[in-house]
BALOBA-1460 file (C-alpha; in Angstrom, 3 decimals):
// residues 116
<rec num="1" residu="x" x="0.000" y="0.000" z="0.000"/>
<rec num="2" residu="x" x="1.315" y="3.631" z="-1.229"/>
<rec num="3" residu="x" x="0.824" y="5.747" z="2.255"/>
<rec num="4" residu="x" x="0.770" y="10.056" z="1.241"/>
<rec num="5" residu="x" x="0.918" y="11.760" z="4.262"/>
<rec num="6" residu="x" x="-0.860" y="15.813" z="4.770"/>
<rec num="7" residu="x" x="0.280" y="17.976" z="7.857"/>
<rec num="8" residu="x" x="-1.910" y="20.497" z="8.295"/>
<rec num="9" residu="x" x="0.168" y="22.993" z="11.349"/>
<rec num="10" residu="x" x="1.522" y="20.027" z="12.336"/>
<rec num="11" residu="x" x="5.161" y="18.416" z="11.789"/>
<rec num="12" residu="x" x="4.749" y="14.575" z="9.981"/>
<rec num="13" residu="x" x="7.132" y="12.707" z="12.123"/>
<rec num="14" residu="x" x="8.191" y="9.655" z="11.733"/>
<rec num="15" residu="x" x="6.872" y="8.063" z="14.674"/>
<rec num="16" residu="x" x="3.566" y="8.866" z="13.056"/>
<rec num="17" residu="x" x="4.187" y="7.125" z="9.864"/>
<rec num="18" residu="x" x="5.236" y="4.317" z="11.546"/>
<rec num="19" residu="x" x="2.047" y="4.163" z="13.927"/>
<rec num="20" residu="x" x="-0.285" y="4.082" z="10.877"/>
<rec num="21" residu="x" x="2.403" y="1.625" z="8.905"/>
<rec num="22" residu="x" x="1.838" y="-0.785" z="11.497"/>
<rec num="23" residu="x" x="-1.850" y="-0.302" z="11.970"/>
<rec num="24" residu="x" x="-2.303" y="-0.951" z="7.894"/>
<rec num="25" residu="x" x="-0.299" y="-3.881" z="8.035"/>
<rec num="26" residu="x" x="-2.679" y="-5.500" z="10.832"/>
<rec num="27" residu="x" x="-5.395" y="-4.814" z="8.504"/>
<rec num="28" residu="x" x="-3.477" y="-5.429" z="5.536"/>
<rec num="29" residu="x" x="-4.839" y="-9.078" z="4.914"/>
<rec num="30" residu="x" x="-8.397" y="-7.014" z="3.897"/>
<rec num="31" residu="x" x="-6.886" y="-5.014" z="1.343"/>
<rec num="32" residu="x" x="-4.840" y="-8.048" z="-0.532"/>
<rec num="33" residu="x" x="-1.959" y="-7.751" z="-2.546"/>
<rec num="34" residu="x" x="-4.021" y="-5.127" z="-4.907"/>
<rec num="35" residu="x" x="-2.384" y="-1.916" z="-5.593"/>
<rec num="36" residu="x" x="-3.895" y="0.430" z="-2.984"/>
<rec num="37" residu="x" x="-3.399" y="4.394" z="-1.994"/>
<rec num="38" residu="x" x="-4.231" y="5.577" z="0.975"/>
<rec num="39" residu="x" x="-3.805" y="9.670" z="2.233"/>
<rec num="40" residu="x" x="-3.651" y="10.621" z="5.818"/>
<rec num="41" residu="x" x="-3.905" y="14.100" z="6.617"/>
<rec num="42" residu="x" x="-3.657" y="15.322" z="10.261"/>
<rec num="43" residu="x" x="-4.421" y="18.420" z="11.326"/>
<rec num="44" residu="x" x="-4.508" y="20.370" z="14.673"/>
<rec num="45" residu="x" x="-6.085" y="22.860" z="15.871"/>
<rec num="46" residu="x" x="-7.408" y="24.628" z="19.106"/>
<rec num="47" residu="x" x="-5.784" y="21.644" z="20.855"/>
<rec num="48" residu="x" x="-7.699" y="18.884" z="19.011"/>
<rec num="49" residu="x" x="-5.820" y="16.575" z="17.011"/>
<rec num="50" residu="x" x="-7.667" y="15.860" z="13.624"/>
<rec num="51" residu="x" x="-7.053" y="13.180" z="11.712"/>
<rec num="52" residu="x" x="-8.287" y="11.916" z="8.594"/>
<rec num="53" residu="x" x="-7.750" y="9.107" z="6.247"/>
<rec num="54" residu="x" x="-9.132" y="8.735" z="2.287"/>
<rec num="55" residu="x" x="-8.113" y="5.095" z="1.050"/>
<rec num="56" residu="x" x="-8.915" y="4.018" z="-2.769"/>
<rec num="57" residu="x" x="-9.699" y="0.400" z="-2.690"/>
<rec num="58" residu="x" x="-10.992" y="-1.542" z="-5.753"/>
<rec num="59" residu="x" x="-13.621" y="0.821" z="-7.294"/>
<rec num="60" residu="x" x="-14.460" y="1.994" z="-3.755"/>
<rec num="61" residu="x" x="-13.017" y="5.148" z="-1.687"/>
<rec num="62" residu="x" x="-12.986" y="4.604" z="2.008"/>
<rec num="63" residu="x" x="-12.901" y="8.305" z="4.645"/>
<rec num="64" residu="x" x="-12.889" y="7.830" z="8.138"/>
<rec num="65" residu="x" x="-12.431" y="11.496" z="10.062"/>
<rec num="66" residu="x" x="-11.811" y="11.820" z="13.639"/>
<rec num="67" residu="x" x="-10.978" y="14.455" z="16.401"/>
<rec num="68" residu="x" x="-9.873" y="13.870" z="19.596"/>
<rec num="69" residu="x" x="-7.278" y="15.362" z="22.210"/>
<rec num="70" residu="x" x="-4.365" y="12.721" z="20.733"/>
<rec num="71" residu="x" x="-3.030" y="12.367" z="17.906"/>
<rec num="72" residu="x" x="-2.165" y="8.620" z="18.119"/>
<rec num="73" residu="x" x="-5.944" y="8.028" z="19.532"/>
<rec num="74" residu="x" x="-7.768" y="9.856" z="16.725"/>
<rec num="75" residu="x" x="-5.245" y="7.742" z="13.527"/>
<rec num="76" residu="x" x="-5.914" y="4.699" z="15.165"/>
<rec num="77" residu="x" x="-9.843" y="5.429" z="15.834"/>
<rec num="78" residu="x" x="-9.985" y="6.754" z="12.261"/>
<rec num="79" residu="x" x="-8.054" y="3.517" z="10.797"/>
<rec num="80" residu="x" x="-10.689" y="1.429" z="12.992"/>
<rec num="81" residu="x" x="-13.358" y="2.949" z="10.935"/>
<rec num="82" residu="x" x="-11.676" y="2.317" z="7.515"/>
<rec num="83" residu="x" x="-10.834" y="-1.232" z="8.548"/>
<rec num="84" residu="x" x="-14.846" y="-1.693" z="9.575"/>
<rec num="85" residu="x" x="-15.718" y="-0.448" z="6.202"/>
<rec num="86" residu="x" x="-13.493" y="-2.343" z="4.759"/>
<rec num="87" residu="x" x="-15.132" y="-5.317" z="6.067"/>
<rec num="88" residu="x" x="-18.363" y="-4.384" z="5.203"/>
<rec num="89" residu="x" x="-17.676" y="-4.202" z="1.503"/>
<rec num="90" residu="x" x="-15.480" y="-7.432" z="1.552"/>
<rec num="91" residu="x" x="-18.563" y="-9.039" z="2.618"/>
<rec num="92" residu="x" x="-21.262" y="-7.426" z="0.617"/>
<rec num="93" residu="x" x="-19.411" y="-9.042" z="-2.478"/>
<rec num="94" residu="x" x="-18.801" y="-12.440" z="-0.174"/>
<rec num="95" residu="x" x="-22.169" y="-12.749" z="0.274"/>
<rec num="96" residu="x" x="-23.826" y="-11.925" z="-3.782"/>
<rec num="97" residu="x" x="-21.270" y="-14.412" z="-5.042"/>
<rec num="98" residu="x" x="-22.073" y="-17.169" z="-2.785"/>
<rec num="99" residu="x" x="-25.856" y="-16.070" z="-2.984"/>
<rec num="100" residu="x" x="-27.752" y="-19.353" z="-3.053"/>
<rec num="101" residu="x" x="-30.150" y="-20.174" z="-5.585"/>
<rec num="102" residu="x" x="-33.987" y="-20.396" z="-4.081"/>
<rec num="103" residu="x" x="-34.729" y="-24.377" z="-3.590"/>
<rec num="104" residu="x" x="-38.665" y="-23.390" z="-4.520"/>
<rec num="105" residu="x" x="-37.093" y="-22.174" z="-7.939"/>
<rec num="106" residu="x" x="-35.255" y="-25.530" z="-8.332"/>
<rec num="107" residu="x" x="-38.526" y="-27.878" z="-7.474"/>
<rec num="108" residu="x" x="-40.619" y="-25.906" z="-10.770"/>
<rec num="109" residu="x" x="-37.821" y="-26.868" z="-13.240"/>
<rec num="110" residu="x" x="-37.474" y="-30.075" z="-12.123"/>
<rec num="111" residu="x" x="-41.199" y="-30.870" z="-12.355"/>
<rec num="112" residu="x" x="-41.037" y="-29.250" z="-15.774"/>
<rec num="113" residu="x" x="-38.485" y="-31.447" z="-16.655"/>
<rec num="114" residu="x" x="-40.167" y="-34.666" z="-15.586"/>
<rec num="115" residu="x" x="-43.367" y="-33.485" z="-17.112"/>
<rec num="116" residu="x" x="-42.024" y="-33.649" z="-20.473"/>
C-alpha cells in the first residue's frame, strides 16, 4: 500500500508514519496484494488533534475522520473505521457471489423437466 501523508500545522514525524504503517499492516490481509493508496492528513487545531484518512480500494473510496485530544488516539480510531468499512464491503461481495439459488425455484424446473 502507497501511504501520502498531509500535515496540516503540524510536523509529519516519523513516529507517526510508523504508527499508521503498522496499523495498515494488521489490517493489511483485507486489502490483498491489490495496488492500494491511501492519504492521511492530520491536522490540529485549538488543541484537538484531527485526523483523517481517504483510502482508494478496488472501485471503492474509504474516509474515516476523527478528532480527539491525541493524535495517536484519533489515527488509530480513524483507521478502525476504515478497517470496519473495509469489512463491510469485503462481505457485501462475499455474500452476492455465494448467494444461493432459491430451492422453490429448483422444485418448478425439475417438475417441468419430468413433465415432459
Amino acid at each position: 500500500m502507497r501511504f501520502e501523508y498531509t500535515g496540516r500545522h503540524i510536523e509529519v514525524t516519523p513516529a507517526i508514519r510508523s504508527h499508521v504503517e503498522e496499523h495498515f499492516e494488521r489490517i493489511g490481509h483485507l486489502f490483498g496484494k491489490e495496488d492500494n493508496h491511501a492519504h492521511i492528513i492530520i491536522e490540529v487545531e485549538r488543541g484537538e488533534h484531527r485526523s483523517e484518512i481517504v483510502v482508494k480500494w478496488r472501485n471503492q473510496v474509504l474516509t474515516a475522520t476523527t478528532i480527539l485530544p491525541d493524535m495517536y488516539m484519533s489515527l488509530s480510531q480513524s483507521i478502525d473505521k476504515i478497517e470496519k468499512q473495509a469489512l463491510k464491503i469485503k462481505n457485501k461481495v462475499i455474500d452476492r457471489s455465494h448467494k444461493a439459488v432459491k430451492l422453490s425455484s429448483l422444485e418448478g424446473e425439475e417438475e417441468s423437466a419430468s413433465a415432459e
